[in-house]
C-alpha angles and dihedrals in degrees: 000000000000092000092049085049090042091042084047094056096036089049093043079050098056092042089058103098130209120259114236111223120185122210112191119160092183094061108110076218095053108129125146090220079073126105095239090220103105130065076221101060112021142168118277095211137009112276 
């Protein structure tokens, strides 16, 4: 019972995927108030 629960963590760990987020200064839409998460509307600098 402990390795299906163990298998069961480990396999919902590998299926989370990495969000992308865009920092562009030179974007006339960069705004740190952004959600970063658009080429569209980026970041204007690293948080």
């Amino acid at each position: 019972m402990k390795k299906l629960l163990l298998l069961t963590i480990v396999f919902a760990a590998l299926q989370v995927q990495a969000t992308k987020l865009y920092v562009n200064p030179n974007h006339p839409n960069a705004n740190d108030t952004n959600w970063g998460d658009s080429p569209e509307a980026p970041w204007m600098t690293k948080q």
